[in-house]
C-alpha positions in Angstrom: -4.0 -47.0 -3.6 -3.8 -43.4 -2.6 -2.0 -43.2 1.1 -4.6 -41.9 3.8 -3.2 -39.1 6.3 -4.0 -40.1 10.2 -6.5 -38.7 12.6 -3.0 -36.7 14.2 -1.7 -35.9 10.5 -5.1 -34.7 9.3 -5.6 -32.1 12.2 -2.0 -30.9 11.3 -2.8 -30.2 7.4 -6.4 -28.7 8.2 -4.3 -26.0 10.6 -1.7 -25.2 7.9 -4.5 -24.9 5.2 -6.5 -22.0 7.2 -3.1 -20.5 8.3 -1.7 -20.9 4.1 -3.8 -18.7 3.2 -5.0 -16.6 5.2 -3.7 -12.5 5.0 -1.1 -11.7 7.4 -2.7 -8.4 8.7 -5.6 -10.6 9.5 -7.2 -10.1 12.9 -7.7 -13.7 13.3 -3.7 -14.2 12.3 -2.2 -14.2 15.9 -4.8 -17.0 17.3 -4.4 -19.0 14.2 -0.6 -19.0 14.6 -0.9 -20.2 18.0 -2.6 -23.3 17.7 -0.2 -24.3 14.7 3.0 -24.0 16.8 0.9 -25.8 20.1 0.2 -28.5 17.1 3.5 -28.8 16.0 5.8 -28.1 18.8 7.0 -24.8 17.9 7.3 -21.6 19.6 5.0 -18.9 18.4 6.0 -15.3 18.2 9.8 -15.9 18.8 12.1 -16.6 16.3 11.1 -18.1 12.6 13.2 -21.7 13.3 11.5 -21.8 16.7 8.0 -21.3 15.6 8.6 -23.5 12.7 10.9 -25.8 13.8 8.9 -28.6 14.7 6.6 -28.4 11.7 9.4 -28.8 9.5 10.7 -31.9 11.6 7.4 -33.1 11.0 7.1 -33.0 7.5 10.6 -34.9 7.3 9.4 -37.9 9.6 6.3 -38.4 7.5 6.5 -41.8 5.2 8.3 -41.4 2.3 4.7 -42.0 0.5 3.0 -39.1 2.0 6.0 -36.4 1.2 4.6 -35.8 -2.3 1.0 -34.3 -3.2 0.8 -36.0 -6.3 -0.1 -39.3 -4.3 -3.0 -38.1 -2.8 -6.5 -38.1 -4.4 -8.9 -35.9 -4.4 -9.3 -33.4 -1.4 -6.4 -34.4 0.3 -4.4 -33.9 -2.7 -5.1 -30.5 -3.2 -4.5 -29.8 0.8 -1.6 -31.6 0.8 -0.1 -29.8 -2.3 -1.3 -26.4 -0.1 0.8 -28.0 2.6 3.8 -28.5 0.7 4.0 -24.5 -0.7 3.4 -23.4 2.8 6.9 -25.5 3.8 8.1 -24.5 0.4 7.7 -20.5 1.5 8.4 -21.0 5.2 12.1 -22.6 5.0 13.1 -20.0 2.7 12.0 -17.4 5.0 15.1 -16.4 6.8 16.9 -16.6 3.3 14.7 -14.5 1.4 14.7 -12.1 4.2 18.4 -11.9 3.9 18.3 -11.8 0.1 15.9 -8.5 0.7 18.5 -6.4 2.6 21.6 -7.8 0.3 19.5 -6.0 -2.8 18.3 -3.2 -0.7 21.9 -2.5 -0.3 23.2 -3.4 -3.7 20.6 -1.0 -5.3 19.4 -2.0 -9.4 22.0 -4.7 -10.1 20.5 -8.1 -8.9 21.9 -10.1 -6.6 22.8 -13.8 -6.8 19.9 -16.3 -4.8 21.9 -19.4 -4.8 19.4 -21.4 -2.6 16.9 -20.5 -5.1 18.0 -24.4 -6.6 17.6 -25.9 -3.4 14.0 -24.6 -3.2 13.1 -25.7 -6.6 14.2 -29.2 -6.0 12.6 -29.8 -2.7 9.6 -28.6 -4.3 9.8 -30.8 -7.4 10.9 -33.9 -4.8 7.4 -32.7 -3.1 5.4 -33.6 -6.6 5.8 -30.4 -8.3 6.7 -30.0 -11.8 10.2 -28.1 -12.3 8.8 -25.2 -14.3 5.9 -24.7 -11.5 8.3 -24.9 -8.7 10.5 -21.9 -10.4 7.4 -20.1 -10.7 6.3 -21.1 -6.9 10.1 -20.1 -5.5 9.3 -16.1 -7.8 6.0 -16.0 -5.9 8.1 -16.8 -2.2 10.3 -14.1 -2.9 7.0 -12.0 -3.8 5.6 -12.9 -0.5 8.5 -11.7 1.8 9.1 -8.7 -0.2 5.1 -7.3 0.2 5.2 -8.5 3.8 8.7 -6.4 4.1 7.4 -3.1 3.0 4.0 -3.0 4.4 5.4 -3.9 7.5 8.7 -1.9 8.2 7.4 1.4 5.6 3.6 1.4 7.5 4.2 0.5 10.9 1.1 1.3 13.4 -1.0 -0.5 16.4 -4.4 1.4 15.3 -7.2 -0.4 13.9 -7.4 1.9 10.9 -3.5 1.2 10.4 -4.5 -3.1 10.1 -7.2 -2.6 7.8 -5.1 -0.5 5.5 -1.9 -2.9 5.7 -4.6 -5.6 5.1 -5.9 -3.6 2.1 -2.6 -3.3 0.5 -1.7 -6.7 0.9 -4.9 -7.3 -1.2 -3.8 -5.1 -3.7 -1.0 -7.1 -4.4 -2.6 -10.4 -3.9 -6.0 -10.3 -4.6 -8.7 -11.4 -1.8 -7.9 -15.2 -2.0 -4.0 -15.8 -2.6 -5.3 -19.0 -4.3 -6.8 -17.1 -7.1 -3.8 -14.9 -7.8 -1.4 -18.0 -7.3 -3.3 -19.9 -9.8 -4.7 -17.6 -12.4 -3.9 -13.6 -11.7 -0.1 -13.8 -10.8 0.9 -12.8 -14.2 -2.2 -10.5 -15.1 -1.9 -8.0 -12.6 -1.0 -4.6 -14.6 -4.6 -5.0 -15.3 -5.2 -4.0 -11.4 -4.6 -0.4 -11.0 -4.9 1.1 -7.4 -5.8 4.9 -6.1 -4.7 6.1 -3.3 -6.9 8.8 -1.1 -5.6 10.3 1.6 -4.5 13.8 3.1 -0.9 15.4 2.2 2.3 13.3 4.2 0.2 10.5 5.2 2.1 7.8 3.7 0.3 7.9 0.2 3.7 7.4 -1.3 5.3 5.0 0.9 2.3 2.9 0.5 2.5 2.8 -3.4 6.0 2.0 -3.2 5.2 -0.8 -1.1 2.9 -2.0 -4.0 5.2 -1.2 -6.8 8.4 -3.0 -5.3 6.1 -6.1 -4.6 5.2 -7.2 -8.1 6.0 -10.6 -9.0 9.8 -11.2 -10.6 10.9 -14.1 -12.4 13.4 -16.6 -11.4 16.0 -17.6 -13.2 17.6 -21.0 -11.9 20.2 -21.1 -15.2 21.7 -17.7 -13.8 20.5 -18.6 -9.9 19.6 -15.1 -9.0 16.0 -13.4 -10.0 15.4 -11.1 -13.8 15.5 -8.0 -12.0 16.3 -6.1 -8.6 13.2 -4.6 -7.0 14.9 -1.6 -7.2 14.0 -0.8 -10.4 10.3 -1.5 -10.2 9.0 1.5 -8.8 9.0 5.0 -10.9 7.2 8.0 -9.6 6.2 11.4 -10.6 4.9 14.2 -8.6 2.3 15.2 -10.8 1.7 18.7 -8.8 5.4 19.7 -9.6 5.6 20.2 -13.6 3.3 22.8 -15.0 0.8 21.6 -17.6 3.0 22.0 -20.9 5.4 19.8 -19.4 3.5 16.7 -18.2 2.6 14.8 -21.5 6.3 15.1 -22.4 7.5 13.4 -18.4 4.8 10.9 -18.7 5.3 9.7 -22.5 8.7 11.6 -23.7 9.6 13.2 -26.2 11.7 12.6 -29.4 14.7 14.7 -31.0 12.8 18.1 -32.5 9.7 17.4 -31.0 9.4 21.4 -29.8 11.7 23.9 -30.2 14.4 23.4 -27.6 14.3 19.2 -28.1 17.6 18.8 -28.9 17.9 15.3 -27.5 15.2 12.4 -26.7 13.9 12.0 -23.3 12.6 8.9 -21.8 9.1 9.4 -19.8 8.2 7.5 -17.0 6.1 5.1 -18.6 9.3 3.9 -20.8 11.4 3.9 -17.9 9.0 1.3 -16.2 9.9 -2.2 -16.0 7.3 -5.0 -16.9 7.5 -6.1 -13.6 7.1 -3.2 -12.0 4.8 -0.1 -11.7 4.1 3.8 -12.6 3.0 5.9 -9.1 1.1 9.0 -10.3 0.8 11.4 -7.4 -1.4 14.2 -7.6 -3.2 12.5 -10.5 -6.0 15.1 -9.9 -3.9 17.7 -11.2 -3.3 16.3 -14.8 -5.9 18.7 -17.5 -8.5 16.7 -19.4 -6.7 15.8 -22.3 -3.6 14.1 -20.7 -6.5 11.9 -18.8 -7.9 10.7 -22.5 -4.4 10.0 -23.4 -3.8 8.1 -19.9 -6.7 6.6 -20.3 -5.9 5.0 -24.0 -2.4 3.7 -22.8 -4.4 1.6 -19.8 -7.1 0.0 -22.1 -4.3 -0.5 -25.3 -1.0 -1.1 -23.0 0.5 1.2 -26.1 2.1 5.0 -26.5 3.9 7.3 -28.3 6.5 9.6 -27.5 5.6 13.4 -28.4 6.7 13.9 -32.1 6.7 10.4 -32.9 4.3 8.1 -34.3 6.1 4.8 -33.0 3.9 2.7 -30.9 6.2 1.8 -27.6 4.6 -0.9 -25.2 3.8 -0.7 -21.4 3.7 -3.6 -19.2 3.8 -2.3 -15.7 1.2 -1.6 -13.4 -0.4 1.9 -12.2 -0.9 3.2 -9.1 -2.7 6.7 -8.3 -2.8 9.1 -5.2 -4.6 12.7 -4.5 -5.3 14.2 -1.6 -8.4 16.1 -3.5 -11.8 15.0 -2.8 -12.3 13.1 -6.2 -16.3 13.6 -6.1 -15.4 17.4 -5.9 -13.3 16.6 -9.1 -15.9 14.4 -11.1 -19.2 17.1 -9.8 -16.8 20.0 -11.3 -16.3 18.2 -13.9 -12.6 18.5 -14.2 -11.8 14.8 -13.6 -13.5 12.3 -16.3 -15.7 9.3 -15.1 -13.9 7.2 -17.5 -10.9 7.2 -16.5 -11.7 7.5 -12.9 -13.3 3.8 -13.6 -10.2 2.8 -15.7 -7.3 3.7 -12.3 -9.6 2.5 -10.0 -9.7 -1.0 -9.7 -9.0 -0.8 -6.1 -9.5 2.4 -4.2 -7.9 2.3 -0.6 -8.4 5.7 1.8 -5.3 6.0 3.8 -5.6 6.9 7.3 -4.9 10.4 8.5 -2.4 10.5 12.0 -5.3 12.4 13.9 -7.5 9.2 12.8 -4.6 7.0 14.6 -3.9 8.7 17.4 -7.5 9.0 18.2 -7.8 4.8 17.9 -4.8 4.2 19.7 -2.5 6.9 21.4 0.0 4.7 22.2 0.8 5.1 17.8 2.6 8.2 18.8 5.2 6.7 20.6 5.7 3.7 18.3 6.0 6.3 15.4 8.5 8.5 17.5 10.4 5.7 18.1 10.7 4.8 14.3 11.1 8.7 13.3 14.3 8.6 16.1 16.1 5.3 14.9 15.7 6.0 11.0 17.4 9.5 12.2 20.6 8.1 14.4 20.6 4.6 12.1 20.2 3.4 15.8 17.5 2.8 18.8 17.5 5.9 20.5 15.0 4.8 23.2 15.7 6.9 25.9 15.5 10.2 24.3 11.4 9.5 23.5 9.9 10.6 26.4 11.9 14.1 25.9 10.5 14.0 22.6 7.1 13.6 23.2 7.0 15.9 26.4 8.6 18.9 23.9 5.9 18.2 21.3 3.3 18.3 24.1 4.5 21.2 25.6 5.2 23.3 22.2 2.4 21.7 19.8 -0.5 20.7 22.7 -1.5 17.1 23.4 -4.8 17.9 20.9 -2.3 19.1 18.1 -4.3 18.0 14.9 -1.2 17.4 12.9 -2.7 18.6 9.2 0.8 17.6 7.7 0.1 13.9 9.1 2.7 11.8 9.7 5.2 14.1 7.3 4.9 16.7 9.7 5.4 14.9 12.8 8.8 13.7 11.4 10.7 17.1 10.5 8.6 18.1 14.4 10.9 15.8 16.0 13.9 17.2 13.6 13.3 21.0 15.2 12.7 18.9 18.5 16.3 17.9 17.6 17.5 20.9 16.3 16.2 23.7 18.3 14.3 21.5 21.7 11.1 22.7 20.6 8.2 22.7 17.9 6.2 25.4 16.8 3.3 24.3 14.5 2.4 26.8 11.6 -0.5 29.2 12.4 -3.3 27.2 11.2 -5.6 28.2 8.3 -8.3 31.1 9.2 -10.9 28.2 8.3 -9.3 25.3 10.3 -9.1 28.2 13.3 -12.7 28.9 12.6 -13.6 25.0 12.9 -11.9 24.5 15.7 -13.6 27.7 17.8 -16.7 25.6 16.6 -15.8 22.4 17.7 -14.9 23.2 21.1 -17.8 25.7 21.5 -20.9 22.9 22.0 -22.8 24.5 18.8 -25.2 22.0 17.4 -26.1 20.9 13.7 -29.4 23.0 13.9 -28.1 25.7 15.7 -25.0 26.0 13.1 -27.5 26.0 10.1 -29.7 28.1 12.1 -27.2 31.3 12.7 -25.8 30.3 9.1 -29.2 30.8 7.2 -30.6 34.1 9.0 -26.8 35.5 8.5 -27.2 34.8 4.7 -30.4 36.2 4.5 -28.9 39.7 6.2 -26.2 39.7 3.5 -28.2 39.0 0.3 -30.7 41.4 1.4 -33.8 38.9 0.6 -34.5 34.9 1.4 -35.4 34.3 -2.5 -31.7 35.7 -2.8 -30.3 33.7 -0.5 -31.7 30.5 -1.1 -30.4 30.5 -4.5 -26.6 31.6 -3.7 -27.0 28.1 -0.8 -28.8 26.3 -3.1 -31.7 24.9 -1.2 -35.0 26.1 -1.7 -36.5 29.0 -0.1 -38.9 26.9 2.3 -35.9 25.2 3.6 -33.9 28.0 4.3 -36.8 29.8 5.9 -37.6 27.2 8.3 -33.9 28.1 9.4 -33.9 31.4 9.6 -37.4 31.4 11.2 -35.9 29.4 14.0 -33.2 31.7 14.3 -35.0 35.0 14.5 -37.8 33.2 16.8 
């Protein structure tokens, strides 16, 4: 007979279950974590052995009987094998977290992960088989590396700033973890993500995020992982070659390929690992025929270096950023549909820093604060208020900050530097919209002036109406308004 979990033990496992699985940028994450640590003695929000402490004492005092899944039946098997990866992860926590900052430091050699054996043989005494618990220990390591970068690369108390942390960590991990832990964890590259957003808003340091996240294998006969995350991420700036030159960075190029070849050269997509992933900034700067070719390499995983005919395979994953208005792109027909469809799996805007600050001014601070200690390699605490008063005083507290959160950081640099900030002189058209913001003009009244000025220019309303592009009862109803 199949053992039966206790009124007590069941409340336990239906907590851990919701809390499993659920996305750690969820609102409902904070409440949920409370009533596991009130359930199983723990402390939550201090340290990871306080807040699972007790749970893990727990698990050890249940009857030998009930410390595998594989003794369970039907619904509580599968809850009880959910139960089991959630201790698997969680005791490995402090760990993995350690192993993160060993290989951050230790750059693309990887390091040794000795407890990784230890893992896999609590899992398999749990009811796993050995193969599935290596597997299991790769997607742990997985885990705390996404949570990592979101969190310490995208840091923010907005609401816009937890919906896009909670975005990427889909991205990564697909809506349900369940699905991906079951069926997608190895079929990913087949997930590209874009990226939209405005110039230095953190396009890049979110795709990194992505790209150092992908899942690595473990290899318990060598007790470390196949590869340092280090090497998972390649990136080109698009924007920064001039057309001739960006089929040869993105594909290479063989010996006499053009005149001048007098070697081989690697492109990016050769350099990428199969565990990691191509960032294409600026993709909506690449010419039509480099998106045909792009697109064949998605759908066939296959390219060729210029002047060669040999097929060369690509395993990794793609991720894409603009900062151009991609329906501009597709209605001007300089961007295809098809490949537009083919990067776009998963399209996440990324917020803008006038977005945040208007959610949540208190994201200035928590920004300056990070900009201050990433320059001293400290906390530097007690210079932010000087900071922010200088900024305030040199930029204006309703500083729109076009250059996002980029800008802001070389800001507090000449804060640094010289004790003030001067922004650039803004753009005649960003000046223009500004005078029109703060001037009270209505919708109607803008359209109004607009219309009847056209009109005066083009001499005639047929004239104007088809330089605007409406027709000319529209645009007389306008101007009529105006002129009455």
């Amino acid at each position: 007979m199949p053992p039966v979990l206790t009124s007590a033990e069941r409340k336990i496992v239906e907590v851990v279950n919701a809390l499993a699985f659920l996305n750690p940028f969820n609102a409902d994450r904070e409440a949920m974590e409370r009533r596991f640590s009130e359930m199983t003695g723990g402390v939550a929000g201090q340290s990871h052995d306080q807040s699972f402490g007790g749970f893990f004492k727990w698990v050890d005092q249940l009857p030998a009987e009930k410390r595998q899944f594989a003794k369970f039946a039907g619904k509580e098997r599968e809850e009880m094998r959910a139960l089991f990866l959630f201790e698997g992860y969680h005791r490995n926590v402090p760990a993995l977290d350690e192993l993160i900052g060993t290989q951050l430091l230790r750059g693309e050699k990887s390091c040794p992960a000795p407890f990784g054996r230890e893992c896999v043989d609590r899992m398999v005494s749990r009811g796993f088989a050995r193969d599935e618990a290596v597997r299991y220990f790769g997607i742990f390591y997985q885990l705390r590396r996404a949570h990592s970068f979101i969190v310490r690369g995208l840091k923010g108390r907005s609401a816009c700033m937890f919906q896009f942390r909670r975005r990427l960590w889909k991205s990564v991990f697909t809506d349900d973890v369940r699905w991906y832990e079951r069926h997608l964890w190895n079929r990913m590259e087949d997930f590209s993500t874009l990226l939209l957003g405005e110039t230095g808003s953190g396009k890049g340091t979110a795709a990194s995020a992505i790209g150092r996240s992908g899942f690595i294998p473990y290899l318990p006969e060598r007790g470390e992982f196949a590869e340092s995350f280090n090497r998972t991420f390649v990136s080109i700036n698009l924007a920064e070659f001039p057309e001739t030159l960006i089929e040869t960075e993105l594909f290479g190029y063989r010996k006499g390929a053009f005149t001048g070849a007098v070697g081989s050269h690697e492109g990016v997509f050769a350099r990428c690992s199969p565990h990691g992933a191509i960032f294409l900034d600026e993709v909506g700067e690449i010419r039509k025929d480099i998106q045909v070719k792009l697109l064949h390499v998605l759908q066939d995983r296959r390219f060729s270096p210029v002047g060669s005919r040999e097929q060369l395979q690509f395993r990794g994953r793609v991720i894409s950023a603009t900062n151009r208005s991609l329906q501009d792109l597709r209605a001007e027909k300089l961007f295809r549909d098809d490949f537009y469809y083919r990067i776009s799996s998963d399209v996440i805007p990324v917020p803008t820093l006038r977005e945040r600050l208007a959610e949540d001014s208190a994201e200035l601070d928590l920004l300056l604060e990070t900009i201050l200690e990433r320059t001293a390699g400290e906390r530097w605490s007690e210079l932010l208020p000087t900071v922010r008063e200088r900024l305030e005083k040199s930029a204006g507290r309703n500083y729109r900050w076009p250059g996002n959160v980029r800008e802001l950081e070389q800001a507090v640099r000449r804060v640094l530097l010289h004790g003030s900030y001067e922004p650039e002189p803004a753009e005649s058209g960003e000046k223009q919209l500004d005078v029109l913001l703060n001037s009270g003009v209505t919708v109607d009244e803008l359209l109004n002036r607009y219309c009847s000025q056209a009109v005066h220019v083009c001499g005639s309303r047929a004239e104007a109406a088809r330089r605007l592009q409406v027709d000319v009862r529209t645009l007389q109803k306008y101007a009529a308004q105006q002129n009455g």
